[in-house]
Structures are given as structure tokens and as C-alpha cells.
NUKEGU-836930 format. One line per 5 residues: number of its first residue (from 1); for each residue x, y, z of N, C-alpha, C. Coordinates in nm, 2 decimals. Atoms other than C-alpha are relative to their C-alpha. Layout:
<rs>
NUM	X:Y:Z:X:Y:Z:X:Y:Z | ...
</rs>
This chain:
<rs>
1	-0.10:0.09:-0.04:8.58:9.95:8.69:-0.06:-0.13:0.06 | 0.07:0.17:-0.06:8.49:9.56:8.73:0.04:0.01:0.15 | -0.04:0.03:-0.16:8.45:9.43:9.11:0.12:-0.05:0.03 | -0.07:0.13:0.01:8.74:9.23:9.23:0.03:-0.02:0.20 | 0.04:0.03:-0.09:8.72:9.03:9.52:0.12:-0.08:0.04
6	-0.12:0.19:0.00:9.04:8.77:9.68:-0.03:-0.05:0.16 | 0.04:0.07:-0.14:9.00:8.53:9.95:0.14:-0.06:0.02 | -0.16:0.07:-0.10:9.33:8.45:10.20:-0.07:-0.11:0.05 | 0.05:0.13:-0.15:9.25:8.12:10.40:0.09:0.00:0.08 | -0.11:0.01:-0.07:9.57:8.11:10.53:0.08:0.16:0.05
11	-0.05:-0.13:0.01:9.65:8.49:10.62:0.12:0.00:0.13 | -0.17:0.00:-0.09:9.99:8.57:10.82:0.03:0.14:0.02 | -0.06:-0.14:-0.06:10.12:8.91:11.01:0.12:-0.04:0.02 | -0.16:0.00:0.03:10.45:8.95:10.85:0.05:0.05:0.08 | -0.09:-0.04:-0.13:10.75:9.03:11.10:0.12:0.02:-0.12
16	-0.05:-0.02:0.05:11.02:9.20:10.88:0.13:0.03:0.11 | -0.15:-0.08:-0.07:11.39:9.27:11.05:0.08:-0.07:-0.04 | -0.15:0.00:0.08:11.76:9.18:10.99:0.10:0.04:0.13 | -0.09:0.07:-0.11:12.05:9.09:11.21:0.15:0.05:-0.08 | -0.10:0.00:0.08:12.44:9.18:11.14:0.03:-0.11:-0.04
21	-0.07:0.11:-0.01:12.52:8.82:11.11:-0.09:-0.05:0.10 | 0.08:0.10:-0.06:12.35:8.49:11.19:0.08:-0.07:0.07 | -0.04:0.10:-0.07:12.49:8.28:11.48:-0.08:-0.11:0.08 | 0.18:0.08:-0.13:12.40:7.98:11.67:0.06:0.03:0.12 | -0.01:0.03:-0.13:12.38:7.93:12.01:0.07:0.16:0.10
26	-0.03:-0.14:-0.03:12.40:8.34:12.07:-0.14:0.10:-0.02 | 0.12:-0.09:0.04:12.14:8.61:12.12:0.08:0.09:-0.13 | -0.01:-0.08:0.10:12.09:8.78:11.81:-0.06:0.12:0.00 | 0.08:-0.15:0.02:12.01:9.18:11.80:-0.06:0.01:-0.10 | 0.10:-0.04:0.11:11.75:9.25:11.56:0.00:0.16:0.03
31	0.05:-0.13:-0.02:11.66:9.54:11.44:-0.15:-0.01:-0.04 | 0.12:0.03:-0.02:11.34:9.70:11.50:-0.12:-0.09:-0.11 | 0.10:0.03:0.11:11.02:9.50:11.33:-0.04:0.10:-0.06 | 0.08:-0.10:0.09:10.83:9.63:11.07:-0.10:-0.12:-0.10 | 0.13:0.05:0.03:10.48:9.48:11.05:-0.06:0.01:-0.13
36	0.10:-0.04:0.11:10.26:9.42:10.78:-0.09:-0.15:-0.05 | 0.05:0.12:0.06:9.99:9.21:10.60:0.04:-0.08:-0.06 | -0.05:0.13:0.08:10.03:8.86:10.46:-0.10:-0.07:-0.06 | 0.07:0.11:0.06:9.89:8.61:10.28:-0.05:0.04:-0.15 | 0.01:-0.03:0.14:9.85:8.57:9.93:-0.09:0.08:-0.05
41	0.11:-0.07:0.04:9.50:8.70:9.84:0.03:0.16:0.05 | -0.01:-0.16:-0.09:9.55:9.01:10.11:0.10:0.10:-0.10 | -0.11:-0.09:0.05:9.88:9.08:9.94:-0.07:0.07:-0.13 | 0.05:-0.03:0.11:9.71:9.09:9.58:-0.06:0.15:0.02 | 0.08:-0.13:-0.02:9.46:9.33:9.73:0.12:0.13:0.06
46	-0.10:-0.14:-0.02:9.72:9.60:9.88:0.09:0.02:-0.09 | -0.12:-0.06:0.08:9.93:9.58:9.60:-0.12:0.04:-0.16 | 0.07:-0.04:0.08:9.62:9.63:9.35:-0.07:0.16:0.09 | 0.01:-0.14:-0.03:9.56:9.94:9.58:0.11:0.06:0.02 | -0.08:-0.06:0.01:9.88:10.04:9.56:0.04:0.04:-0.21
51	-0.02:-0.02:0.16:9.87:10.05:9.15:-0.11:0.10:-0.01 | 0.13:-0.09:0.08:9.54:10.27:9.13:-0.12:-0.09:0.06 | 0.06:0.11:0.04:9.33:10.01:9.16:-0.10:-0.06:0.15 | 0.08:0.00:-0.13:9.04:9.89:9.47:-0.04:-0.15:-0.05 | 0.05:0.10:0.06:9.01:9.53:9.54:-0.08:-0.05:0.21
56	0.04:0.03:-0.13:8.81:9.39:9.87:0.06:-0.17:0.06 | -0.09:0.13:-0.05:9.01:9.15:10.09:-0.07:-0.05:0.09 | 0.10:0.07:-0.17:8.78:8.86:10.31:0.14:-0.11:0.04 | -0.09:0.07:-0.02:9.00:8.63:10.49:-0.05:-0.04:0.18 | 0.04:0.02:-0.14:8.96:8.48:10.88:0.13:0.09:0.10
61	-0.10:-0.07:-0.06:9.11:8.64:11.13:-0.02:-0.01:0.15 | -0.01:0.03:-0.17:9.23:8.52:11.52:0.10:0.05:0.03 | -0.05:-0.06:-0.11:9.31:8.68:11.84:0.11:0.11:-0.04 | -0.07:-0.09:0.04:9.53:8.95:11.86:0.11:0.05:-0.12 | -0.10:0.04:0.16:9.80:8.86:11.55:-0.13:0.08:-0.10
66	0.12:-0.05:0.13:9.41:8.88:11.35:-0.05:0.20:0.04 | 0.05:-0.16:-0.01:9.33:9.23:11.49:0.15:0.12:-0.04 | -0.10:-0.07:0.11:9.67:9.34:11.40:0.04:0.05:-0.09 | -0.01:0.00:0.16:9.65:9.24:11.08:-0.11:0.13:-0.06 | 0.12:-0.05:0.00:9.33:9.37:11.03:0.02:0.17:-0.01
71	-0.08:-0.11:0.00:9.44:9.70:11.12:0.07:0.07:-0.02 | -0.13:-0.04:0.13:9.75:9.72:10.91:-0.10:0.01:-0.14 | 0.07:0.03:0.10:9.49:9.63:10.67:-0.09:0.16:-0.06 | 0.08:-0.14:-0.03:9.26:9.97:10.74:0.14:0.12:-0.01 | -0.08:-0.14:0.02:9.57:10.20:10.78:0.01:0.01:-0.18
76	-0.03:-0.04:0.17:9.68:10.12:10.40:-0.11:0.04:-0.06 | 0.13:-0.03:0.06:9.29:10.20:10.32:-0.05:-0.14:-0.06 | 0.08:0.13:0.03:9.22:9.86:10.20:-0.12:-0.08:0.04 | 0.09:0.02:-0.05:8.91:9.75:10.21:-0.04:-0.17:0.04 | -0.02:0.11:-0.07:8.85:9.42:10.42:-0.14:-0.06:0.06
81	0.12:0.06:-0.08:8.57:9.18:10.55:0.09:-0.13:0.09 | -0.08:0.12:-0.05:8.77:8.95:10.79:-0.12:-0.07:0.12 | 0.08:0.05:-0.06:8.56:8.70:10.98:0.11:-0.06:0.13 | -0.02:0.01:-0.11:8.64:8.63:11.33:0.04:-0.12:0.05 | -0.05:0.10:-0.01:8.81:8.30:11.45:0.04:-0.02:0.07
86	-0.06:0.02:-0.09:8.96:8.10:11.71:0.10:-0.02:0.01 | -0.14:-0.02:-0.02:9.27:8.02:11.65:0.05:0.15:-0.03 | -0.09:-0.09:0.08:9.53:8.28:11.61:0.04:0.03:-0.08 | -0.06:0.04:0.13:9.61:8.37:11.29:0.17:0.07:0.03 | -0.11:0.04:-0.02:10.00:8.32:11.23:0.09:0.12:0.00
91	-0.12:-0.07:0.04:10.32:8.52:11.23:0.09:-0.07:-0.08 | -0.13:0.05:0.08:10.58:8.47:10.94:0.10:0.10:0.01 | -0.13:-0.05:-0.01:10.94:8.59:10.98:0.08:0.05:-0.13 | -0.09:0.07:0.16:11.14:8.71:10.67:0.09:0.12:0.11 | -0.11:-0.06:0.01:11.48:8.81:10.79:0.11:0.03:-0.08
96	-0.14:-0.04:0.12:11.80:8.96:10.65:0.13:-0.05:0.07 | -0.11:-0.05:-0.05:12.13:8.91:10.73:0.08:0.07:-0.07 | -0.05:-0.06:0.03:12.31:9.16:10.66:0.15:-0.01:-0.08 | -0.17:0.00:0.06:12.71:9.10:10.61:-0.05:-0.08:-0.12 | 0.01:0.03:0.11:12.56:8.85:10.33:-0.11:0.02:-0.10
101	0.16:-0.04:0.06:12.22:9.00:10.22:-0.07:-0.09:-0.04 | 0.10:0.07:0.03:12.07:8.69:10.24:-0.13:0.00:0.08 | 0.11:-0.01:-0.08:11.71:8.64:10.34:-0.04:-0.10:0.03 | 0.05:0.09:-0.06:11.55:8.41:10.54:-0.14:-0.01:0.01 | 0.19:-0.07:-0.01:11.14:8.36:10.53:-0.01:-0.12:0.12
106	0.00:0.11:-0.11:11.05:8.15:10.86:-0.16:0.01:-0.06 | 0.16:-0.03:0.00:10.68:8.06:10.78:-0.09:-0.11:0.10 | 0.02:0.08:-0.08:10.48:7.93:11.02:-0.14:-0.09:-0.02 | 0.14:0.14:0.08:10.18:7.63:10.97:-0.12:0.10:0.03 | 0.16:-0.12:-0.02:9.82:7.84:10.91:-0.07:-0.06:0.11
111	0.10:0.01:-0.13:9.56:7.86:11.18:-0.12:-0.09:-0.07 | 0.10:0.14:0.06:9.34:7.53:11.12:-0.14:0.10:0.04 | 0.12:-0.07:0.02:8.98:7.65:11.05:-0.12:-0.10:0.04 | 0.14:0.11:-0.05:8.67:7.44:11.21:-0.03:0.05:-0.10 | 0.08:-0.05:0.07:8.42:7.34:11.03:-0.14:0.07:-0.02
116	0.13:-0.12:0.05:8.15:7.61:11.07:0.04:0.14:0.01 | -0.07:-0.13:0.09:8.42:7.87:11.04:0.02:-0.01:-0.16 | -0.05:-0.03:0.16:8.52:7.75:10.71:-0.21:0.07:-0.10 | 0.13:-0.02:0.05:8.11:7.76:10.63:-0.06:0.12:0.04 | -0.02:-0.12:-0.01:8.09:8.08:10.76:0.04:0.08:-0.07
121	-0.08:-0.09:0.06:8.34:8.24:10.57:-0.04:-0.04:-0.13 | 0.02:0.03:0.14:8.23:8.05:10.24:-0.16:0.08:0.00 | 0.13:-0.01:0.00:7.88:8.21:10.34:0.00:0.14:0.00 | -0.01:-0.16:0.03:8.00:8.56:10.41:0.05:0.03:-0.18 | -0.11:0.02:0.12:8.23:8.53:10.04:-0.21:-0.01:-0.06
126	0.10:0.04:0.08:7.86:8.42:9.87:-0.12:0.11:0.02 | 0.12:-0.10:-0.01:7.64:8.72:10.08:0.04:0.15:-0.06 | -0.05:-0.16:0.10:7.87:8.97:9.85:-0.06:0.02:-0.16 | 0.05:-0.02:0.16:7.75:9.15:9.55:0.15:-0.08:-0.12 | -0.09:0.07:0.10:7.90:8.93:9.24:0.13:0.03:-0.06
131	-0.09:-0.04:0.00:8.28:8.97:9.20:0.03:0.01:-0.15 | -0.07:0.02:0.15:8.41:9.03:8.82:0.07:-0.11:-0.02 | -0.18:0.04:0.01:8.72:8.89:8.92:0.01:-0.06:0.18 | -0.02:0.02:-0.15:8.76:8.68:9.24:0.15:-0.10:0.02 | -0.04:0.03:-0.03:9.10:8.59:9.35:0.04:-0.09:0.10
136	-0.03:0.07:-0.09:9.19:8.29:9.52:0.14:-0.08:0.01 | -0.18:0.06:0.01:9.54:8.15:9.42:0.05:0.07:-0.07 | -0.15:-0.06:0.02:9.87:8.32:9.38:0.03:-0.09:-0.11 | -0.02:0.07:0.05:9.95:8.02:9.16:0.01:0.01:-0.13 | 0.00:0.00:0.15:10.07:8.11:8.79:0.14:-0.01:-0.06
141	-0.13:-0.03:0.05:10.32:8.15:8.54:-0.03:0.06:-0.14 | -0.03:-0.10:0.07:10.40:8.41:8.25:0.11:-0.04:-0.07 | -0.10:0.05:0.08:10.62:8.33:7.94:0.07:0.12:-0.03 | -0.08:-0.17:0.04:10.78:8.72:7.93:0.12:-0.02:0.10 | -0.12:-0.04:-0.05:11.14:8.78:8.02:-0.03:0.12:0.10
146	-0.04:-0.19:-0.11:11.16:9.03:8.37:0.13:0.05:-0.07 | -0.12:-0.09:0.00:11.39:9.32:8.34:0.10:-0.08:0.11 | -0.14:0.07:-0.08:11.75:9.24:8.53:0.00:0.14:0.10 | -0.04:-0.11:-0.13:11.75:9.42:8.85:0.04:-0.09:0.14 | -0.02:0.07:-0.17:11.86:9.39:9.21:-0.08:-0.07:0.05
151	0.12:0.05:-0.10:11.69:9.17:9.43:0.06:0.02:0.15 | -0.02:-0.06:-0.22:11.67:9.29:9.80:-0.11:-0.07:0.05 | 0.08:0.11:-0.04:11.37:9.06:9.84:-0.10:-0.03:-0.08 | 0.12:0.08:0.05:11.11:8.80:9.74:-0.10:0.01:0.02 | 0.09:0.02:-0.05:10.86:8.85:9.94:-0.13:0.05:-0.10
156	0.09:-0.04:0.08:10.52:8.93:9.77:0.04:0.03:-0.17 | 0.00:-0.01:0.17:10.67:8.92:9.37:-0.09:-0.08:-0.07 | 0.02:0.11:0.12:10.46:8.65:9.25:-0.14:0.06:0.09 | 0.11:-0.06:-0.01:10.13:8.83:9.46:-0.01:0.14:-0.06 | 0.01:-0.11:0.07:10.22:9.14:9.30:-0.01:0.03:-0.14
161	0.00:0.01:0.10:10.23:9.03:8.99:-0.10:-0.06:-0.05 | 0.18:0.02:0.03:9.86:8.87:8.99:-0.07:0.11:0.04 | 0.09:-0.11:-0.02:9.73:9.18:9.13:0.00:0.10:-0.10 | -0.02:-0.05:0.13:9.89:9.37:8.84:-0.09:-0.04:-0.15 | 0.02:0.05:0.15:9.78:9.10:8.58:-0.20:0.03:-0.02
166	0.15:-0.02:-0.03:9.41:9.13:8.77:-0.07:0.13:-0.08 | 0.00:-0.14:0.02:9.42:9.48:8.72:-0.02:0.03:-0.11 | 0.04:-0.03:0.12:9.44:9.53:8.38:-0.07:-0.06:-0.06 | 0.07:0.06:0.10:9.24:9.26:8.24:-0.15:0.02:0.04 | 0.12:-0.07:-0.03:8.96:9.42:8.50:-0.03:0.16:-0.10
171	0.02:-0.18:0.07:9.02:9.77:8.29:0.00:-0.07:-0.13 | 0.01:0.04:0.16:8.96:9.53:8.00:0.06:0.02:-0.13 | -0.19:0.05:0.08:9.37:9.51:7.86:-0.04:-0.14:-0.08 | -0.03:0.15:0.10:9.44:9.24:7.61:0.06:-0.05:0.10 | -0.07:0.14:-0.14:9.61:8.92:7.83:0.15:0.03:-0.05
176	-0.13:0.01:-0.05:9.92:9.01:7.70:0.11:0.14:0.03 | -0.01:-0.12:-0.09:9.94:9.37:7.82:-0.04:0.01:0.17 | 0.00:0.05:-0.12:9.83:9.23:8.13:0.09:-0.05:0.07 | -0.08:0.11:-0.06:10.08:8.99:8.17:0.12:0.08:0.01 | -0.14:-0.10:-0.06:10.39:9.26:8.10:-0.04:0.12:0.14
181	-0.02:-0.03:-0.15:10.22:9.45:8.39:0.03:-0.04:0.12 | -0.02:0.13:-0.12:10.19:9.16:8.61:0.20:-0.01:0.03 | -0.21:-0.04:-0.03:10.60:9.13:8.55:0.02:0.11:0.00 | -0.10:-0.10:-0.06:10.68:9.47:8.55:-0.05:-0.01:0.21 | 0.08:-0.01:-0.13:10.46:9.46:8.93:0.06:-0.10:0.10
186	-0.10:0.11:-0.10:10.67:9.11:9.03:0.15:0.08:0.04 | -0.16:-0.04:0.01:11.02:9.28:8.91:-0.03:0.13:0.13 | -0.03:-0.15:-0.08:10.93:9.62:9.10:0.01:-0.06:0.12 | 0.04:0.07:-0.16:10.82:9.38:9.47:0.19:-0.01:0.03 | -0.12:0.04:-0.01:11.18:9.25:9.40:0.14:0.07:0.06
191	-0.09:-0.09:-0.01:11.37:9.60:9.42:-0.05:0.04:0.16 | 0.03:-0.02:-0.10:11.19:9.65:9.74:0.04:-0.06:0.14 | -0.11:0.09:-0.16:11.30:9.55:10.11:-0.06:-0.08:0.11 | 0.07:0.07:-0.08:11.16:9.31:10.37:-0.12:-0.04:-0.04 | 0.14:0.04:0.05:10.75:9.28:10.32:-0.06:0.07:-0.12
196	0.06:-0.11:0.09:10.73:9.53:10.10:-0.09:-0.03:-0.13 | 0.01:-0.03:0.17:10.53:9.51:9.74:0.04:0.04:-0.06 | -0.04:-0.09:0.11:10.53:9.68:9.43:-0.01:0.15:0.02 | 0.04:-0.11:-0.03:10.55:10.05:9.45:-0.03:0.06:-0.15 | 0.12:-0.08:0.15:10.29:10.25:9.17:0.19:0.04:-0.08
201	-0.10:-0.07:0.13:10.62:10.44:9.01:0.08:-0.10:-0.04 | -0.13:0.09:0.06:10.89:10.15:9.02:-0.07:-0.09:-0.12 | 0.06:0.07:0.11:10.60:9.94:8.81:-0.06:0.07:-0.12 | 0.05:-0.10:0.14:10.53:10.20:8.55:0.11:0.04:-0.03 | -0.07:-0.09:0.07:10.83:10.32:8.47:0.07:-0.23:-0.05
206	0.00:0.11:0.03:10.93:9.88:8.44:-0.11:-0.02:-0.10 | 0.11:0.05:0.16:10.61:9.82:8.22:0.01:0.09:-0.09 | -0.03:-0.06:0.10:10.70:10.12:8.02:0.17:-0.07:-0.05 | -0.11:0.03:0.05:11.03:9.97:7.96:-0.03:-0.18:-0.09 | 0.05:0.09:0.04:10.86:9.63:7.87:-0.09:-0.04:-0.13
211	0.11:-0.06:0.10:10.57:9.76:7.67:0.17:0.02:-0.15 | -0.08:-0.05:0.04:10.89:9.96:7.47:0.07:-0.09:-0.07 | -0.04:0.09:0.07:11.08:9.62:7.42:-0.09:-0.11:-0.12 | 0.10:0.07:0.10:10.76:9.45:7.28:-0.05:0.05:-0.13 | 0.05:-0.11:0.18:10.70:9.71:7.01:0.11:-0.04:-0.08
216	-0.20:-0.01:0.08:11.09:9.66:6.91:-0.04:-0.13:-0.06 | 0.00:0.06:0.04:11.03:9.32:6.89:-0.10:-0.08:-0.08 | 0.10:0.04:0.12:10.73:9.31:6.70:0.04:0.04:-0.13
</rs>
């Protein structure tokens, strides 16, 4: 299996919960949080260990928010080099409200990086054995129709779906067997609730329905 390596600069400890209804100028009951890693590269990597798949996440990481993370990071098994920092790194919000199932993402501005942290972290990133495959932007797009399903949230579809696309073209897939994984891996994030990713079954039993239509229409 090729290396694969993604770099967060901007990493975030997601805050997940949901309200019956949004008011102003009233406290709002939340219900409980439900924590978890952020940031685009990070995501890639937990949701490429959530397909099968082992990818190493570096990213900076401050004061207690970064040891948080960090630590959500170790429970899922993911493996992590986070370099140590002054600022805090951030909390992002994605709420729900309920009576209209809309969601809300509050995102907050990234933890500015001096410059001999940033040269740091480009120097840890450079003292690693050579990546196959090194992830640094979420940033794409895919000409394949997703399946039609619910959406119960956005959060991580468009990191779940590079970690997918990563994935197979590291097990050395043709690019456009890669690319129906990558969408079935966005569509599955979609069926899922608050921070959640892609889950291994919902994205295989979607790329077998994808794969299936591509045969048809060949």
C-alpha cells in the first residue's frame, strides 16, 4: 500500500449539537456536544481510516482545544504528528435545528501561525519518509452524478470524498474508479449526522450501486 501523508494548517475541534428551535434574544438548550476532529487534511485521514485504508495526519496544534483534538485523533487510531503551538487551535460549531432540520456551521478564523512555527512544521512534513500521495487541499471537483439520498448534513462530504478518491488511486485504481468511490464516500458523509464522515458500509454498498450504473451505461 503506497504512503499517504495530509497536512491541516488550519485544524478545528468540531462542536456538534442541535436546539428545538432557534431564537433571538433567549437562552437556547442545546443538547449534549459531541466532539470530534476537524480540518480538511485530518478529516481525509479519518475517513481514509475509516474505508480500510492508513493515512498519517501532521497538522499544528494549541493549548487545550489542540490536545483535545489530538486525542480524538488517537481514540479513532489515526495516526498523527501534530506540532505544538501557541495559539489555540479553533472550535467550529455545526448546529441543527431541529423543527426545520436546518444546519448551521459557525466557523471560527484559524489560529495564525508565526513564522518559525510555520518553518517548523514545513521541516517536520520534510523529516518524513517520502509520501506517495501527500494531501493538502480538499479542493476538487468530479464530473459523475451522486446517488439521491437524504441529507442530514454537509459536514466533511467533499473531505470524504478526496480521501476515498486518494485511496483507490494509492491501491493503483484507474482515476475513474477512483472518482465513483470518492462520490459514493461524499454521498455516504451526507446520510450521516453532525461531524460525522463516511461510514465503510454506507460507501460500498453506494459505489457498488455506481460501479453497477457505469457498466449499464457503458
Amino acid at each position: 500500500m503506497s504512503r499517504i501523508v495530509t497536512l491541516t494548517l488550519s485544524p478545528a475541534l468540531d462542536v456538534a449539537t442541535a436546539v428545538p428551535r432557534l431564537y433571538p434574544d433567549a437562552k437556547l438548550r442545546c443538547a449534549p456536544p459531541v466532539y470530534a476532529p476537524g480540518g480538511g487534511g485530518i478529516n481525509v485521514a479519518r475517513a481514509i481510516q475509516r474505508l480500510g485504508g492508513r493515512a498519517l495526519a501532521v497538522f499544528p496544534a494549541g493549548g487545550s482545544t489542540g490536545r483535545h483534538l489530538t486525542d480524538l485523533l488517537s481514540a479513532e487510531g489515526v495516526p498523527s504528528q501534530a506540532l505544538k503551538v501557541e495559539q489555540w487551535t479553533r472550535e467550529c460549531i455545526n448546529l441543527v435545528e431541529r423543527s426545520s432540520a436546518q444546519q448551521y456551521r459557525l466557523v471560527m478564523p484559524a489560529a495564525r501561525l508565526e513564522l518559525d512555527e510555520q518553518e517548523q512544521l514545513l521541516a517536520a512534513l520534510l523529516a518524513l519518509p517520502r509520501p506517495d500521495y501527500l494531501v493538502v487541499s480538499a479542493d476538487t471537483s468530479l464530473g459523475i452524478a451522486a446517488p439521491t439520498v437524504r441529507k442530514r448534513s454537509t459536514v466533511g462530504a467533499g473531505d470524504s470524498m478526496v480521501a476515498a478518491l486518494t485511496l483507490k488511486l494509492a491501491a493503483g485504481r484507474q482515476l475513474a474508479e477512483a472518482a465513483r468511490y470518492g462520490v459514493a464516500a461524499g454521498t455516504a458523509a451526507i446520510i450521516t449526522e453532525g461531524s460525522e464522515l463516511c461510514r465503510y458500509a454506507d460507501t460500498e454498498q453506494l459505489f457498488a450501486w455506481l460501479q453497477q450504473s457505469a457498466a449499464g451505461a457503458g
